[in-house]
Backbone as ProteinMPNN parsed JSONL, in Angstrom:
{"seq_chain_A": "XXXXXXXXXXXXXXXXXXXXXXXXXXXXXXXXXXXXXXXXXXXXXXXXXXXXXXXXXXXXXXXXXXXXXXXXXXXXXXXXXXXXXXXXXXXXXXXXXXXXXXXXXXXXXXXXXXXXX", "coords_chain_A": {"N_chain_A": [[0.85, -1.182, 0.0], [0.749, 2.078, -0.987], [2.781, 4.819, 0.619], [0.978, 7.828, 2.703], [2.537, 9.907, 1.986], [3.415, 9.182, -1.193], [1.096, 8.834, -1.875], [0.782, 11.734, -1.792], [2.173, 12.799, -3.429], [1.423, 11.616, -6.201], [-0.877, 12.75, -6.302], [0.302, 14.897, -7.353], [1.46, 14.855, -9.645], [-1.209, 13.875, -11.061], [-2.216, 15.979, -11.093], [-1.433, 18.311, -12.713], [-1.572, 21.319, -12.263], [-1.291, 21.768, -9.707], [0.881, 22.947, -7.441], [1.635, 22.608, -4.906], [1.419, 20.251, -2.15], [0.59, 19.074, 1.185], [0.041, 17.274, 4.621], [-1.089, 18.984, 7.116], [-0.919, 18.712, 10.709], [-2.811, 19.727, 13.598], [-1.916, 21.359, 15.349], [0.2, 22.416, 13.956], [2.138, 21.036, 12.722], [4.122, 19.745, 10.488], [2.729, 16.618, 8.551], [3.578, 15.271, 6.72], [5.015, 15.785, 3.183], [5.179, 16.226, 0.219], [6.912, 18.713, -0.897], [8.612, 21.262, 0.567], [6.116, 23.415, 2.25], [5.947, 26.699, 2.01], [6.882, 29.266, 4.534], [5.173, 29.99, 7.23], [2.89, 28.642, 6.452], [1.769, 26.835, 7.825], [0.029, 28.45, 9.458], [-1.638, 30.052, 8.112], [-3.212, 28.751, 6.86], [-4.603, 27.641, 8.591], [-5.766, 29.874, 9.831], [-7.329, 30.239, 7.521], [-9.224, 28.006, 7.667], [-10.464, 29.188, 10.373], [-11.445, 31.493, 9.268], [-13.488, 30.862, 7.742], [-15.329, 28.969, 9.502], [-15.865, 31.113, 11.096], [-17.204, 32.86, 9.195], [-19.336, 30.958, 8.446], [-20.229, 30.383, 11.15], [-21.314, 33.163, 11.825], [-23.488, 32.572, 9.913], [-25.119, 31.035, 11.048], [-24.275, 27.71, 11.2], [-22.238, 24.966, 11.799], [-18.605, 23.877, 12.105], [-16.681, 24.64, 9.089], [-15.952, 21.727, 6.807], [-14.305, 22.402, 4.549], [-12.774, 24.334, 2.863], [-12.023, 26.077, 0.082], [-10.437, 28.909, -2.037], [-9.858, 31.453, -4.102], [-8.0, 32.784, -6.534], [-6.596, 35.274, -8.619], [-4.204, 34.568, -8.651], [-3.725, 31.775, -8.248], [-4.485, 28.794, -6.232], [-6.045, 28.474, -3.093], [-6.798, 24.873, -1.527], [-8.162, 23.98, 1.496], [-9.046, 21.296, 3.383], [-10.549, 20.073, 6.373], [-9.835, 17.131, 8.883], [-10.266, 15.368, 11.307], [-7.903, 16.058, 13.485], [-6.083, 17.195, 11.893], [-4.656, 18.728, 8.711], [-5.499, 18.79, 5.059], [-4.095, 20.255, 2.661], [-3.362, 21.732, -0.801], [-1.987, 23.773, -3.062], [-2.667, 25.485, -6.186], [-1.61, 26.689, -9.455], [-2.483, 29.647, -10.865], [-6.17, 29.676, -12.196], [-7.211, 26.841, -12.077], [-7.354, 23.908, -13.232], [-9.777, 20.815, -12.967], [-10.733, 21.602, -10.287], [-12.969, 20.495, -8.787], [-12.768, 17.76, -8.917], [-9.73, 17.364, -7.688], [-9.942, 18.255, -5.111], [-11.824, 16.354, -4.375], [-10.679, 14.503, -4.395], [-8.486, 14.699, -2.574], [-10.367, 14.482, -0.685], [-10.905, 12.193, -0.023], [-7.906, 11.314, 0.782], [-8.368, 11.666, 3.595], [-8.64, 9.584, 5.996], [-5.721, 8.685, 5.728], [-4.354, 10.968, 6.169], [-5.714, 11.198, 8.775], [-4.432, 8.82, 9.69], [-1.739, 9.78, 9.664], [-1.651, 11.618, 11.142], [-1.656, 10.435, 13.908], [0.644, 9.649, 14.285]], "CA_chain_A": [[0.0, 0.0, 0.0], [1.596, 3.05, -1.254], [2.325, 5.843, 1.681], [0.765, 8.985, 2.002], [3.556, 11.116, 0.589], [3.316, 8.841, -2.249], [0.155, 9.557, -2.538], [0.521, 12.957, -2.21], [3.313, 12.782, -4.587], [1.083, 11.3, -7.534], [-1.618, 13.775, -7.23], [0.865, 15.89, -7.637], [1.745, 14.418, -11.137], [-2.336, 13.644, -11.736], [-2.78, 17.167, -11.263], [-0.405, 19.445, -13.081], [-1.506, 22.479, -11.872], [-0.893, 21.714, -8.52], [2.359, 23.186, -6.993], [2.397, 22.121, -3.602], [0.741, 19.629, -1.336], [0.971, 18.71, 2.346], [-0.597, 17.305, 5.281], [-0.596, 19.703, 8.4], [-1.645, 18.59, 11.787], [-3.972, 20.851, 14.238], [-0.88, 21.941, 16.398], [1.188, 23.081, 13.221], [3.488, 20.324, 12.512], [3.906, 19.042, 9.068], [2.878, 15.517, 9.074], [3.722, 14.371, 5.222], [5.169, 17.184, 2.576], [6.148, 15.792, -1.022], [7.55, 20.05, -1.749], [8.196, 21.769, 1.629], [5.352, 24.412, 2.234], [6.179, 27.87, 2.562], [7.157, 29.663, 5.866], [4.132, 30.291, 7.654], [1.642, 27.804, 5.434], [0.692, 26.401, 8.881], [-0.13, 29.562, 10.651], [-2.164, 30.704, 7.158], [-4.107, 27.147, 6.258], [-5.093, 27.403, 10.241], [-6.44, 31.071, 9.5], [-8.023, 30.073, 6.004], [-10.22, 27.45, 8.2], [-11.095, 29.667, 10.902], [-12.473, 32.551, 8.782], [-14.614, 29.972, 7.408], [-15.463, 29.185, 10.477], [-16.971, 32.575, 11.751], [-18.638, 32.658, 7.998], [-20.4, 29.919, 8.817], [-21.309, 30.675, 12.676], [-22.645, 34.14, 11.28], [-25.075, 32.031, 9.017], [-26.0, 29.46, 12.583], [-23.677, 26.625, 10.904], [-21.4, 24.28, 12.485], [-17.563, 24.682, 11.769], [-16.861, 23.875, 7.895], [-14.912, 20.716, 6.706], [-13.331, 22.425, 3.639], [-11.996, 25.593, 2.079], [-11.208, 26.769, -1.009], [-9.827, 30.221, -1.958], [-9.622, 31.169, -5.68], [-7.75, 33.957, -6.74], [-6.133, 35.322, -9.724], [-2.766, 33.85, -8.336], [-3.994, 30.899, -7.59], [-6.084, 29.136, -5.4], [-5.594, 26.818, -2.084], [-7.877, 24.156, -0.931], [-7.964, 23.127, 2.829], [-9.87, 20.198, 4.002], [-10.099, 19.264, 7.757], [-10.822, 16.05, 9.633], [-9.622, 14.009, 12.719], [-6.868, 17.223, 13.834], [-5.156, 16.963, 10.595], [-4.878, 19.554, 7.108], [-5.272, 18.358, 3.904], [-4.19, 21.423, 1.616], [-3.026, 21.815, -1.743], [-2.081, 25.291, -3.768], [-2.318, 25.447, -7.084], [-1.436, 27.882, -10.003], [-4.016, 30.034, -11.57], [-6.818, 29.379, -13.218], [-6.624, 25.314, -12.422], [-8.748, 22.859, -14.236], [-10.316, 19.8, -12.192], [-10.84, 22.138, -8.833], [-13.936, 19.539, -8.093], [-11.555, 16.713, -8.685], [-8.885, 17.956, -6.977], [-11.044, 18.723, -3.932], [-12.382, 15.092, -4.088], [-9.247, 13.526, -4.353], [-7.985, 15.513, -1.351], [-11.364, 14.031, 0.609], [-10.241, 10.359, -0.118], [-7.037, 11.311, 1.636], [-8.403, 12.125, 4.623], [-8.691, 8.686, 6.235], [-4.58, 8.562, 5.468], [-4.572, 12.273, 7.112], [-6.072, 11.039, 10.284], [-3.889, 7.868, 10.702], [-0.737, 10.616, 9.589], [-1.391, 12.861, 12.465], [-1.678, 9.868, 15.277], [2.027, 8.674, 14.45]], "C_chain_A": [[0.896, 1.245, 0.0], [1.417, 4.494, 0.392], [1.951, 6.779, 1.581], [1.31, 9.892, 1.343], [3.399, 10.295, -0.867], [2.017, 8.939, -2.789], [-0.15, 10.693, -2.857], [0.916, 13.296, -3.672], [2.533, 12.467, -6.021], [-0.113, 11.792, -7.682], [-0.925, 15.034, -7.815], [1.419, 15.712, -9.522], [0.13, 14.129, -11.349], [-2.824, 15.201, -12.015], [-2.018, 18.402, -11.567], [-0.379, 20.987, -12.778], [-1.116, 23.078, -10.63], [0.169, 21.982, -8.354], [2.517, 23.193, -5.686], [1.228, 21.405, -3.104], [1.342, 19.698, 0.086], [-0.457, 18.701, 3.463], [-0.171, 17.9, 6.586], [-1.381, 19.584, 9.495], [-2.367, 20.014, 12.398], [-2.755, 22.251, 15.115], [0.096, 22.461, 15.566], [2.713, 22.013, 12.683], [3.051, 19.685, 11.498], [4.163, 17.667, 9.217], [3.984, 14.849, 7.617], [3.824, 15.936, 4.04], [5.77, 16.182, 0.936], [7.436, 16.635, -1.7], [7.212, 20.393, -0.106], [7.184, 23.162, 1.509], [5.788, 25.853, 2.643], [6.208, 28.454, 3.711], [5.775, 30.052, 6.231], [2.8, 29.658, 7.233], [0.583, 27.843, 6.939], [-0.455, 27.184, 9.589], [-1.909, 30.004, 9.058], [-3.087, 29.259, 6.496], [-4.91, 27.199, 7.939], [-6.15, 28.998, 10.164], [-7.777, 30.869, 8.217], [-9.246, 29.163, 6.626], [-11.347, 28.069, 8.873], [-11.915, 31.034, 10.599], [-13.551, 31.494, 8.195], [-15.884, 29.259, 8.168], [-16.762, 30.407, 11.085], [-17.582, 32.919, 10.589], [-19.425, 31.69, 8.423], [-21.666, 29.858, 10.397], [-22.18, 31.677, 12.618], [-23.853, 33.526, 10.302], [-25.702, 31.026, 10.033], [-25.041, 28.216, 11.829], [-22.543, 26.374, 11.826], [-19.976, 24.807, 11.651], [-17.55, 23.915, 10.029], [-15.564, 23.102, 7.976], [-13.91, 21.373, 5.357], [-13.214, 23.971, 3.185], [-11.445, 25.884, 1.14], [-11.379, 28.839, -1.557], [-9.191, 30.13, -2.913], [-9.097, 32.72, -6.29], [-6.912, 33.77, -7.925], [-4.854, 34.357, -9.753], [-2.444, 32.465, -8.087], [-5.074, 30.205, -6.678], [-5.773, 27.498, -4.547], [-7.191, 26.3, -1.558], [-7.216, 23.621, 0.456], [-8.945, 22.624, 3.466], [-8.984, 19.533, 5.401], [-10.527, 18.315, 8.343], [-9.673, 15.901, 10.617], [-8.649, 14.68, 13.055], [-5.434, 16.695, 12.822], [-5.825, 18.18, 9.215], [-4.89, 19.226, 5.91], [-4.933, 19.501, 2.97], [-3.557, 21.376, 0.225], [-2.971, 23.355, -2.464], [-1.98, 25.22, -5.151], [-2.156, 26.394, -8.227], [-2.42, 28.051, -10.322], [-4.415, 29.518, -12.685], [-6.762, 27.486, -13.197], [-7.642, 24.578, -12.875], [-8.97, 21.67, -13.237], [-10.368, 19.833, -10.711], [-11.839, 21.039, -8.463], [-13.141, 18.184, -7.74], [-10.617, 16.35, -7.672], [-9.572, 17.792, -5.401], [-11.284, 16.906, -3.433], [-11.163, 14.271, -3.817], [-8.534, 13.423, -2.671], [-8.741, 14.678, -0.043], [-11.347, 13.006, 1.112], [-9.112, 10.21, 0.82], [-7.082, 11.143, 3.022], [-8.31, 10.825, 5.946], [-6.833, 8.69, 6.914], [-4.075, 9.75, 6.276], [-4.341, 11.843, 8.48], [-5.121, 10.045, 10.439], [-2.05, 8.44, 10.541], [-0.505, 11.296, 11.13], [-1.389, 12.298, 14.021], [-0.102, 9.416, 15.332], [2.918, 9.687, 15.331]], "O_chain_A": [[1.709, 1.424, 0.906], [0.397, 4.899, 0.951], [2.219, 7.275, 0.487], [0.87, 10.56, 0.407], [3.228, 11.087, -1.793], [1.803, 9.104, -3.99], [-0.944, 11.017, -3.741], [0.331, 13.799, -4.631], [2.989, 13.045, -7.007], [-0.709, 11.607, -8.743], [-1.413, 15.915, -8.523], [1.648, 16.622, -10.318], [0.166, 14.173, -12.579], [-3.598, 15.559, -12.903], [-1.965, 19.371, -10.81], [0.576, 21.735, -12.985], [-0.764, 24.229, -10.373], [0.911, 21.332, -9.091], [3.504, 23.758, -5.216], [0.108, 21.757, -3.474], [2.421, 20.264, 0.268], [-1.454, 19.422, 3.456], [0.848, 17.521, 7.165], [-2.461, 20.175, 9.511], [-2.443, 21.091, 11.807], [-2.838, 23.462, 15.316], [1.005, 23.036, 16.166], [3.875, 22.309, 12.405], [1.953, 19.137, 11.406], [5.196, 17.225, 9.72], [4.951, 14.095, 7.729], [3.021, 16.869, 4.033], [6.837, 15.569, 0.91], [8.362, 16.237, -2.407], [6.176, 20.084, 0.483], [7.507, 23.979, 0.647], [5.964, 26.008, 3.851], [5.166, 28.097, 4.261], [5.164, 30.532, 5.277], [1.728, 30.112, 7.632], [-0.502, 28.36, 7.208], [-1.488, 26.76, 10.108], [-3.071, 30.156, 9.434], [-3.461, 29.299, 5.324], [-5.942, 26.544, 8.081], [-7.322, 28.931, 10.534], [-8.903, 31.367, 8.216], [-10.35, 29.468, 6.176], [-12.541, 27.943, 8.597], [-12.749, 31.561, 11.335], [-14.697, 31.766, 8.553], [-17.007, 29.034, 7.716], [-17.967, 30.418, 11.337], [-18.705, 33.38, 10.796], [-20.498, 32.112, 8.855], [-22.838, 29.586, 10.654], [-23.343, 31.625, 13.018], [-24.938, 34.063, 10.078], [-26.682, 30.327, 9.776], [-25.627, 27.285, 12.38], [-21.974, 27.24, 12.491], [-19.973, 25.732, 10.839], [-18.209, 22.916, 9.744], [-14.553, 23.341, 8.637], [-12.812, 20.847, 5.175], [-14.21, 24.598, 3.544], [-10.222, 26.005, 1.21], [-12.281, 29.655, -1.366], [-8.274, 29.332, -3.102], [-9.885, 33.655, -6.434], [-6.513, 32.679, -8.33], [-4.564, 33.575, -10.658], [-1.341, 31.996, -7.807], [-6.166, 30.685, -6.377], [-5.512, 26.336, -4.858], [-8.231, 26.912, -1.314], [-6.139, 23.037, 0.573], [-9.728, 23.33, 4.102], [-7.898, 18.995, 5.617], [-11.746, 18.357, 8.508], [-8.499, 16.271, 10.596], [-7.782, 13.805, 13.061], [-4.359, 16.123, 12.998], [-6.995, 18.389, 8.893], [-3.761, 19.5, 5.503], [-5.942, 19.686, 2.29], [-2.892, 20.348, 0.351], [-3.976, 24.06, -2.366], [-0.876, 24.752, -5.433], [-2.847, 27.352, -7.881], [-3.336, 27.228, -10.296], [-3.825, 29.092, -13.678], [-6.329, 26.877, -14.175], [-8.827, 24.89, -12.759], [-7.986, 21.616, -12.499], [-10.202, 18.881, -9.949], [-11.361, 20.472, -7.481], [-12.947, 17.691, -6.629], [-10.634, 15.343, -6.964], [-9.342, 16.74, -4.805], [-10.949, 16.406, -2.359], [-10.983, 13.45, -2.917], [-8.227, 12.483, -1.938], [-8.256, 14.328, 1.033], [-11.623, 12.699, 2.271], [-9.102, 9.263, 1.607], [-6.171, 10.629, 3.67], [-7.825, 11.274, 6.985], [-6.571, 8.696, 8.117], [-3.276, 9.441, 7.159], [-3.337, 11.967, 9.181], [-4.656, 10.181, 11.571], [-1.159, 7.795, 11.093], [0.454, 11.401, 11.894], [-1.241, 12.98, 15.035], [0.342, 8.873, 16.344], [4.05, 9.361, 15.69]]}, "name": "protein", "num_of_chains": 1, "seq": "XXXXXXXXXXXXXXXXXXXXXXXXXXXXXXXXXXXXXXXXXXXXXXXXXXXXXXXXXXXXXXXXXXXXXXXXXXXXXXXXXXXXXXXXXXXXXXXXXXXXXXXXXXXXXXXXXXXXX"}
């Protein structure tokens, strides 16, 4: 059974637009990185949740499981479960964002048994 960096690693080749992956626990520690994440990812994927977050509590909703954030420059997805990050950044304009997204959700399983080791 291939490990999660290797899985990260070959969405990273299924999805060419993608330029970085990684899974980031709740407490900030990178569990699994195929490309190390930029200085501060953790601090800024932990922010990207919790505005989502207080969007959601201003509408009466519970906290949300995912995040994406689409900008000219780009555009990161962060999916959370079991105190673990699933994120991905990819260049602008990327093609198979639903995909992508889904792919990411499959991970999450692999996520959670990342962030107990």
């Amino acid at each position: 059974m291939p490990s999660l960096v290797q899985k990260l690693a070959g969405l990273l080749t299924d999805f060419p637009d993608t330029a970085a992956l990684a899974v980031i626990r709740e407490d900030g520690a990178v569990d699994a990185v195929p490309r190390p994440p930029a200085a501060g990812a953790s601090a800024a994927v932990d922010g990207l949740l919790r505005a989502g977050d207080e969007a959601a509590a201003g509408r009466g909703e519970g906290p949300v499981q995912q995040v994406l954030v689409d900008t000219p420059d780009g555009a990161v997805f962060a999916v959370r479960e079991a105190g673990c990050h699933l994120v991905a950044v990819t260049r602008p304009h990327p093609r198979s964002i639903g995909l992508l997204l889904y792919e990411l959700r499959t991970l999450r399983d692999d996520g959670t048994e990342a962030s107990r080791r």
